[in-house]
C-alpha positions as a printed Julia matrix, in Angstrom:
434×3 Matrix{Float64}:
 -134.28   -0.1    -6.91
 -134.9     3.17   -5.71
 -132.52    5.57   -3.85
 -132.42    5.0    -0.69
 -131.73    1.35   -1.56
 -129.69   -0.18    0.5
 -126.78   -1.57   -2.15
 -123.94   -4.08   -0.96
 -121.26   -4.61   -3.57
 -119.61   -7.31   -2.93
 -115.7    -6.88   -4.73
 -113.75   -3.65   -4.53
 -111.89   -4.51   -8.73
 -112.75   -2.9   -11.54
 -116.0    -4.05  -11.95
 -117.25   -3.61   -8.04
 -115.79   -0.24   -7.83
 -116.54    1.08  -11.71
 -120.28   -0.1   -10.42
 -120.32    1.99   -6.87
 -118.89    5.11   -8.8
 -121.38    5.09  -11.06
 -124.18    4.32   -8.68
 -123.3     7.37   -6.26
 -123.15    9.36   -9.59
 -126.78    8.61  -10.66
 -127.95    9.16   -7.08
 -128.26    6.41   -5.16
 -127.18    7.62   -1.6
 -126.49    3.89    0.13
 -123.68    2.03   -1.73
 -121.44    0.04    0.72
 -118.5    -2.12   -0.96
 -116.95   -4.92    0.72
 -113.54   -6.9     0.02
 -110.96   -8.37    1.95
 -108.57   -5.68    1.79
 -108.63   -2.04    1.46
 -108.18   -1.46   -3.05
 -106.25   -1.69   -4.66
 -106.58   -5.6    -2.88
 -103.05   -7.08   -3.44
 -103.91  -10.46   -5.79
 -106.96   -9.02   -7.18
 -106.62   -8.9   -10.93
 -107.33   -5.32  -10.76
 -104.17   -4.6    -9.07
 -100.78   -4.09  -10.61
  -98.07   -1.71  -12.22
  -99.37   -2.22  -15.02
 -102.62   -3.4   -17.62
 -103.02   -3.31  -21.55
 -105.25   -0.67  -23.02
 -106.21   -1.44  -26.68
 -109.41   -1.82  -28.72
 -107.92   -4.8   -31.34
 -111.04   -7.35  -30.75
 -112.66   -9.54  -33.83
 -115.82   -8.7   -31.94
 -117.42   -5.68  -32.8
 -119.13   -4.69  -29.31
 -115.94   -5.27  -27.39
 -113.64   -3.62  -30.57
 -116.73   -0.45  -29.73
 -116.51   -0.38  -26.55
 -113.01   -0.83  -25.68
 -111.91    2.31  -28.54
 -114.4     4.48  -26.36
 -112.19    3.66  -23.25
 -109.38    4.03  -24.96
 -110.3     7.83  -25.74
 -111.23    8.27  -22.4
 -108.35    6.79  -21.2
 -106.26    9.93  -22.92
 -108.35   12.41  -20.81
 -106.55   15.1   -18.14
 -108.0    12.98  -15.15
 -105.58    9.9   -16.15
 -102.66   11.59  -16.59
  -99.49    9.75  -15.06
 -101.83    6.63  -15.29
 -102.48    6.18  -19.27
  -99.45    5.65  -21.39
  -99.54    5.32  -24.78
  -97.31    2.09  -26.12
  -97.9     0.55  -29.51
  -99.35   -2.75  -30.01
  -97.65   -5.59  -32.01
 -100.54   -9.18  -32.59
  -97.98  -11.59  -33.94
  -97.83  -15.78  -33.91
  -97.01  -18.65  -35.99
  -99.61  -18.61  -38.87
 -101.38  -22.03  -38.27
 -104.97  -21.51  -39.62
 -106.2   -21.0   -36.15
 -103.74  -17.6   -35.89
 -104.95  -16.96  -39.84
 -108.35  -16.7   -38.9
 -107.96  -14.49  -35.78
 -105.49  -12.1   -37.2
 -108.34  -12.07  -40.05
 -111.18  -11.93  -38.26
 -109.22   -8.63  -35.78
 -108.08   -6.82  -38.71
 -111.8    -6.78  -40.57
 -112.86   -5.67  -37.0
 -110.66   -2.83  -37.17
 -111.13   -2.16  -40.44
 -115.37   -2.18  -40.09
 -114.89    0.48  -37.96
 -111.95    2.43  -39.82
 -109.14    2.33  -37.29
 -105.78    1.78  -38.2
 -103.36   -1.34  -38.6
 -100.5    -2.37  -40.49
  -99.75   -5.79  -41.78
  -96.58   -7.01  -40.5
  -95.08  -10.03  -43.04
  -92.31  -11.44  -41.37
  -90.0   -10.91  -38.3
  -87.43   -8.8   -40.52
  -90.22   -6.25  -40.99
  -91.22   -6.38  -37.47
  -87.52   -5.37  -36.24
  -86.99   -2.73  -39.01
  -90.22   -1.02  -37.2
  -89.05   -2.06  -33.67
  -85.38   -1.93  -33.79
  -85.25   -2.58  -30.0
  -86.52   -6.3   -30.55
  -83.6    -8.05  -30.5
  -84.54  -11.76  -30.89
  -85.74  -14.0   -33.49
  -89.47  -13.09  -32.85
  -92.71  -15.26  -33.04
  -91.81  -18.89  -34.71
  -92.32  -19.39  -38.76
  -94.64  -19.31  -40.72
  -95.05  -15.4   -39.11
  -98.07  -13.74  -39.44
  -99.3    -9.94  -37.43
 -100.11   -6.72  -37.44
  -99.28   -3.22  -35.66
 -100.6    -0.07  -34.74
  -99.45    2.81  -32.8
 -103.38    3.63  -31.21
 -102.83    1.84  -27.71
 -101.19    1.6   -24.41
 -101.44    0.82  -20.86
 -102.19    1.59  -17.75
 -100.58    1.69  -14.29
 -103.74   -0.38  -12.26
 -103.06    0.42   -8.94
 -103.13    4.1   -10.04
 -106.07    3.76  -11.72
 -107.97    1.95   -8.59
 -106.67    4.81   -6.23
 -108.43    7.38   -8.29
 -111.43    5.32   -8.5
 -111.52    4.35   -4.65
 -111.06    7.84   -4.19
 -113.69    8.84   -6.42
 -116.06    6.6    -4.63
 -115.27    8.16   -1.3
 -116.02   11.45   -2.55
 -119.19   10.66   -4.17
 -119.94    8.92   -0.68
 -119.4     4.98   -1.19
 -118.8     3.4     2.4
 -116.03    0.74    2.37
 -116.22   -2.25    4.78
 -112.74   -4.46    4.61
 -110.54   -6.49    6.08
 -112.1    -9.27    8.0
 -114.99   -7.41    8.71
 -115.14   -6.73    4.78
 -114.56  -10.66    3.63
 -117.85  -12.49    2.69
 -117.96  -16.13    3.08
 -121.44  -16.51    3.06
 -124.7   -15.47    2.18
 -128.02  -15.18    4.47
 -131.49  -15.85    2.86
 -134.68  -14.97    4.51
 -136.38  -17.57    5.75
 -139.64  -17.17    4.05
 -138.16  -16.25    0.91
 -135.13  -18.12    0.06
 -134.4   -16.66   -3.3
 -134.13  -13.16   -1.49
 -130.69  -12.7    -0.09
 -130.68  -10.31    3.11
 -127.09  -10.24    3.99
 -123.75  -10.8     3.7
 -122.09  -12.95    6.26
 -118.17  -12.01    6.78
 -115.31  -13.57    8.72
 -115.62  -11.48   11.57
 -118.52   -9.11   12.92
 -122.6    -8.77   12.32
 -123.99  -10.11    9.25
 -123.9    -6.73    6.52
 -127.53   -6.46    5.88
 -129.06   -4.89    2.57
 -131.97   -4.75   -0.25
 -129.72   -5.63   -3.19
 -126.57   -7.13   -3.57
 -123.57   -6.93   -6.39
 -121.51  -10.03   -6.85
 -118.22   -8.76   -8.14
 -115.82  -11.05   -6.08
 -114.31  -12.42   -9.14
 -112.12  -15.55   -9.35
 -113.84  -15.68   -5.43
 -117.48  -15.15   -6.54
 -117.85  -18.61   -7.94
 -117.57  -19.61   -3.52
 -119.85  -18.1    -2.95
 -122.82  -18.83   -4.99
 -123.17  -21.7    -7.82
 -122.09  -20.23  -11.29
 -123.03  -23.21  -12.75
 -120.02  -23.87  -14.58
 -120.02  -20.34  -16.3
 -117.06  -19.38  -14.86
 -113.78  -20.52  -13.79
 -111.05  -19.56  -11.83
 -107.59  -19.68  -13.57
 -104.31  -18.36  -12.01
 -102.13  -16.89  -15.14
  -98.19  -16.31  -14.76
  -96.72  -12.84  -14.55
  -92.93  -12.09  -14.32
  -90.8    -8.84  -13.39
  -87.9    -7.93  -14.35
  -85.47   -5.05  -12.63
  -83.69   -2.8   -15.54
  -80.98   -0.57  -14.57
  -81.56    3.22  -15.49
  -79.44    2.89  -19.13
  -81.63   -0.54  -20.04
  -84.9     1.58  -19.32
  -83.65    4.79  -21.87
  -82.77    1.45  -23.75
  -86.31   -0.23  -23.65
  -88.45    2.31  -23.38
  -89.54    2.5   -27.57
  -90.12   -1.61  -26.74
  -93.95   -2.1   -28.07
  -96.57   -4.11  -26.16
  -95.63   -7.23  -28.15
  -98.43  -10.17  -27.85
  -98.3   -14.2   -29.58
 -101.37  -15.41  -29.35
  -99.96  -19.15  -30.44
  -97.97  -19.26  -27.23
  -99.86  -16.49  -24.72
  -96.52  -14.44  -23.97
  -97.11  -10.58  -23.83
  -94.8    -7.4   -22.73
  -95.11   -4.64  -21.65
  -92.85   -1.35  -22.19
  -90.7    -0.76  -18.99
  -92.65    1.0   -16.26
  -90.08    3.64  -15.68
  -91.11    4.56  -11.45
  -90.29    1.16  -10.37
  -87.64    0.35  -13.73
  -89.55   -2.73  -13.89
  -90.16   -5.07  -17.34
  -93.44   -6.99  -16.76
  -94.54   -9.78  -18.71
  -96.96  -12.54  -19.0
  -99.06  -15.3   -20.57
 -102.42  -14.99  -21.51
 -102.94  -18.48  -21.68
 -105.13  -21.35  -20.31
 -103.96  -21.05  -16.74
 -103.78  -23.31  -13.74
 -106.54  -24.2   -11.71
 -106.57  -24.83   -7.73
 -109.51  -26.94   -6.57
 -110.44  -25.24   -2.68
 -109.03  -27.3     0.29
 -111.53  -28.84    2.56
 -113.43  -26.21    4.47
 -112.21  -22.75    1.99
 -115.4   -22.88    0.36
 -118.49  -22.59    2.69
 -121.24  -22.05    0.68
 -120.61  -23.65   -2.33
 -119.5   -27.25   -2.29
 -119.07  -27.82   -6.28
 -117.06  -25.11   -6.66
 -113.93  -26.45   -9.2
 -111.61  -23.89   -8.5
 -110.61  -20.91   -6.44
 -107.34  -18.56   -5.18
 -106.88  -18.87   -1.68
 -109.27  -16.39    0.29
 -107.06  -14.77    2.72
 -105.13  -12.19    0.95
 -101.48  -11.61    1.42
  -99.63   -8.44    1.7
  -98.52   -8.46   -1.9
  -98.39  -11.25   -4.41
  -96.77  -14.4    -3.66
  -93.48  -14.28   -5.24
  -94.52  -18.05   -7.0
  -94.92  -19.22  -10.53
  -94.91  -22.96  -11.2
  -91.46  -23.6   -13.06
  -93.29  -24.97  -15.94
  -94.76  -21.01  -16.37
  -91.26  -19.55  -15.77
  -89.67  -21.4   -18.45
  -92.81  -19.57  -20.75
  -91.6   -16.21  -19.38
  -88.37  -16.92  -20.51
  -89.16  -18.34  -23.64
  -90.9   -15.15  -24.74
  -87.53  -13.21  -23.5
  -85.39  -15.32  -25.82
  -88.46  -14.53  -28.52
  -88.13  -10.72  -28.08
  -85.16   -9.5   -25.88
  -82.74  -12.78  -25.79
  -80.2   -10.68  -24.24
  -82.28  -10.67  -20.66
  -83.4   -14.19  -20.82
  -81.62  -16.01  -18.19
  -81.19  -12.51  -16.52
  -83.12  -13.64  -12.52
  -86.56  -12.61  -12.23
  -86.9    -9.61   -9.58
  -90.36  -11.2    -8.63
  -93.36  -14.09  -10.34
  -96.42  -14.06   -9.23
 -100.24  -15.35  -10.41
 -102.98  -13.5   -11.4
 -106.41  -15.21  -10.97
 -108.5   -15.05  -14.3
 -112.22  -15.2   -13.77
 -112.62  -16.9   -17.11
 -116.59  -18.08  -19.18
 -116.39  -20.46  -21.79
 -116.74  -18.01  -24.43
 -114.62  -15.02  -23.43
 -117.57  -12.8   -22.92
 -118.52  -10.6   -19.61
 -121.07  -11.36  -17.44
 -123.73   -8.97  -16.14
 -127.3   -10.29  -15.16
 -129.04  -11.42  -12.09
 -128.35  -14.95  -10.68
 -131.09  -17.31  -11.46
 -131.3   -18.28   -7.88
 -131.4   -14.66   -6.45
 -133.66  -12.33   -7.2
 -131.93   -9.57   -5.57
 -128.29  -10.59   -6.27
 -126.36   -9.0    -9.59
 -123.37  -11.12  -11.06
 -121.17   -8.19  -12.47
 -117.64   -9.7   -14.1
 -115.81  -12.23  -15.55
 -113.45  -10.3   -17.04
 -111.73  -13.41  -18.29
 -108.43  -11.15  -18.88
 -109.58   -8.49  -20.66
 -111.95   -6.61  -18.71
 -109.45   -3.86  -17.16
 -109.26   -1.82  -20.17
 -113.27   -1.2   -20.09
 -112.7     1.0   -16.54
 -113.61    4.44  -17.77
 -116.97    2.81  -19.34
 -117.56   -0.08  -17.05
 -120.27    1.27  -14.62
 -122.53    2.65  -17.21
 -123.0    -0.88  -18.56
 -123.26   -2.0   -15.21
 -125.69    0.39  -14.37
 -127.63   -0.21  -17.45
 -127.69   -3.89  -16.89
 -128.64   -3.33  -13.03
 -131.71   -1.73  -14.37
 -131.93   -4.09  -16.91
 -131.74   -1.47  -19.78
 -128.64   -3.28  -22.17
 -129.79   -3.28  -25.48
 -131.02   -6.83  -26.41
 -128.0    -8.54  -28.4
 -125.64   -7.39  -25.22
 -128.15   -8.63  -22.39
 -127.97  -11.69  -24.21
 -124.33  -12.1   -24.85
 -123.23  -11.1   -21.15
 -126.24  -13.26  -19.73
 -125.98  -15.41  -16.6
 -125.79  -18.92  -18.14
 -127.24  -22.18  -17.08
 -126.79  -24.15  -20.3
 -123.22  -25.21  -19.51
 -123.6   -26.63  -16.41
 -123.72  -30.3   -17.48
 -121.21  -29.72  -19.81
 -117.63  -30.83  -20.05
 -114.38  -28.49  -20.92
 -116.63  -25.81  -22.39
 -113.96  -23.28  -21.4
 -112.9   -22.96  -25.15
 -112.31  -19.05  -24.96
 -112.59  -16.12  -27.55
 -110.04  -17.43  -30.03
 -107.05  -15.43  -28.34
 -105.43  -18.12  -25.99
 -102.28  -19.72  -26.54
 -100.08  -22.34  -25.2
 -100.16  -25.9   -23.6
 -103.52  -27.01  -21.73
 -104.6   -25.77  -18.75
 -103.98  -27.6   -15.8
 -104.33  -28.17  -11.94
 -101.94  -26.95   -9.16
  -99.62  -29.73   -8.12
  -99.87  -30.03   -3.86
  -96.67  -28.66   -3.62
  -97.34  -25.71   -5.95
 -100.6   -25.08   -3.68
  -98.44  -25.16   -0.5
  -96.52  -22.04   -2.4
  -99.52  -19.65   -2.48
């Protein structure tokens, strides 16, 4: 890949625009990205007021890499976008929490960073008076640490579209941005030559980066590596005394049910939370997906203005559950807004960055599978490294493109951090919603 490549990203999230940054950085002097609205796009899961920042992972690589985004998360260049929040990991101590709260905590202790065990809900409100409720179910079991935060996204894509632009990245959206299809060459059908959008000429290039997300997998097969899962996310509207009020509240996450918080984001005195959980699923409506007929599961492609203001009820009555768990007081308070986020999920939890075996010219960059957002101040060198493919061995191999699942059933078993009842389809009428 040389210079003067021509290079068609193909998703303007983290991971497309983390890529074309660092691209244009190294050089290369033809980097277009393409997405179906301008970034931050409105139900990407890039976008939002807000994303977690922490390094707590049982895996070493991801605990590595994540606490050298978090430092770089604290530099000048994100201020007014990084804030730091404490973190509280807390559940009910079945031996599945047991072993991840042990497995995290070794993590974090391999690499000398700081925790504190947290026995019982008591304890956890003496160091959090501002939790009001009950807190996670007995037995309790968790931990804390002051040595995270998050992020306002939308901020944080700005500066990174913006970055791009200066550097020279071209930007193709709108219809005229939204791929729904891929063109081979003739001759050569594992050589893609361009990407065919809704409206407008064919975008022709050398090579091409696939980081659509929860809408790559209709566009080429993934094989059943992926999958597309729409998470719930509520709001909340504080008045200016309940944001003085809540504003010491810690980013408080059980991993038995999938609830999480975060601290109220003070410019729109909003209180966001969410489950990170096993999702819903949408199979795509006759016609939605062009290229790829097996596809299980997709978001619709069109992308509104701004969210849907949707949950299914089933999800709302988690939100609220993990108000009455924390802040009881604001439980049956009315949402200001629900919405879904779609998850681009891989059976094990882990990232994907390799070529498509299909392809030779076509990169699969992402998978974030909820936990990618934090890695944005690292992202594109790994991206870049894998482009080239210069990972060191054990990562090439754990974020490889994989074929082995393809015949198998329900491999989606995640990294040991989901919570919650079983992940399930979108009812007809909850489709109609989005």
């Amino acid at each position: 890949m040389d210079k003067d490549s021509r290079i068609v990203i193909i998703g303007a999230g983290v991971f497309g625009l983390s890529t074309a940054h660092q691209l244009a950085s190294e050089g290369y002097r033809n980097v277009v990205v393409l997405d179906r609205h301008i970034p931050p796009v409105s139900d990407g899961s890039s976008s939002d007021i807000s994303r977690v920042i922490r390094f707590d992972y049982a895996d070493d690589d991801y605990l590595r890499i994540s606490h050298a985004a978090y430092l770089k998360w604290q530099q000048p260049k994100y201020q007014g976008i990084f804030f730091p929040a404490p973190f509280m990991l807390t559940g009910s101590s079945s031996p599945h929490g047991q072993a991840w709260i042990k497995k995290t905590t070794e993590a974090l202790t391999r690499s000398q960073l700081p925790w504190t065990k947290v026995d019982d809900a008591a304890e956890a409100k003496r160091v959090y008076p501002v939790l009001s409720g009950e807190l996670a179910a007995p037995p309790f079991a968790g931990y804390h640490h002051r040595n995270a935060g998050w992020a306002d996204a939308n901020k944080a894509i700005l500066l990174l579209r913006d970055d791009c632009l200066e550097l020279g990245v071209s930007f193709i959206c709108g219809r005229r941005g939204t791929v729904v299809e891929l063109d081979t060459d003739p001759d050569h059908k594992n050589t893609i030559t361009a990407a065919r959008t809704l409206i407008g000429s064919p975008i022709a290039g050398d090579h091409f980066i696939l980081a659509a997300g929860a809408w790559a997998s209709s566009l080429v097969p993934m094989y059943n590596s992926t999958l597309s899962t729409a998470q719930v996310v509520g709001y909340m509207r504080l008045t200016p005394d309940e944001v003085r009020r809540y504003r010491d509240l810690p980013i408080y996450a059980n991993f038995s049910t999938g609830w999480f918080n975060f601290p109220p984001h003070e410019e729109t005195a909003m209180l966001k939370m969410a489950v990170h959980g096993w999702g819903y699923t949408r199979v795509p409506g006759e016609g939605e997906s062009l290229a790829v007929t097996s596809n299980v599961s997709a978001p619709p492609l069109i992308p509104p203005r701004e969210r849907r203001n949707f949950v299914p009820s089933d999800g709302e009555d988690r939100l609220r559950d993990g108000l009455r768990e924390i802040l009881p007081e604001l439980a049956d308070r009315p949402f200001d807004r629900l919405a879904l986020c779609w998850y681009t999920d891989t059976p094990t939890g882990d990232f994907v960055m390799d070529y498509h075996p299909d392809f030779a010219n076509l990169f699969v960059g992402g998978a974030g599978s909820g936990h990618g957002f934090k890695f944005l101040p690292v992202l594109g060198e790994y991206m870049s490294l894998a482009i080239k493919r210069g990972l060191v061995q054990h990562l090439a191999e754990k974020w490889r493109f994989r074929k082995d699942y393809a015949d198998r059933k329900d491999v989606f078993l995640g990294d040991g951090s989901r919570g919650g009842p079983a992940r399930r389809e979108l009812n007809a009428r909850e489709r109609a919603r989005l």
